[in-house]
C-alpha positions, 0 to 999 in steps of 0.5 A: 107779736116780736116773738111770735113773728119771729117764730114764723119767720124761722119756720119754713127754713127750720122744716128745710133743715128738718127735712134734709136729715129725711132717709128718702126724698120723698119724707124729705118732700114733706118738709118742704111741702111743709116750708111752703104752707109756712111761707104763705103764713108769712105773707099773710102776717106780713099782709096784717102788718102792712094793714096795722101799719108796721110796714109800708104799702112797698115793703108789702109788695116787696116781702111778697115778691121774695116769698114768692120766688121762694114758694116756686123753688120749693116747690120746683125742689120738690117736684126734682125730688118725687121724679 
């Protein structure tokens, strides 16, 4: 579970990076489109974890809150670079 966890937890920065080598703002629109459905797979694995009981009920809501605001600056990036 370690290292496939970690492999989520790397996803959404590494479209970012992808994305930003993009020759246009719109492919680079892509990867973040991309970065923010990775961000909700982290919230429900961190969701699995809190039921299994490797997190607590606090760092749920915690984690959920920082993708949160996460999700919302992708997505306001996102919506700066198709103007």
């Amino acid at each position: 579970m370690q290292s496939s966890s970690m492999g989520l937890l790397l996803a959404y920065p590494n479209n970012i990076a992808g994305g930003s080598g993009s020759i246009s703002n719109k492919e680079f629109a892509h990867y973040l489109n991309i970065a923010h459905r990775s961000v909700f797979e982290n919230a429900n694995i961190l969701v699995v974890l809190e039921r299994r009981k490797y997190i607590s009920d606090t760092e749920l809501n915690d984690y959920l809150e920082e993708l949160d605001k996460l999700a919302r600056k992708l997505t306001n990036f996102r919506k700066y670079l198709l103007k």
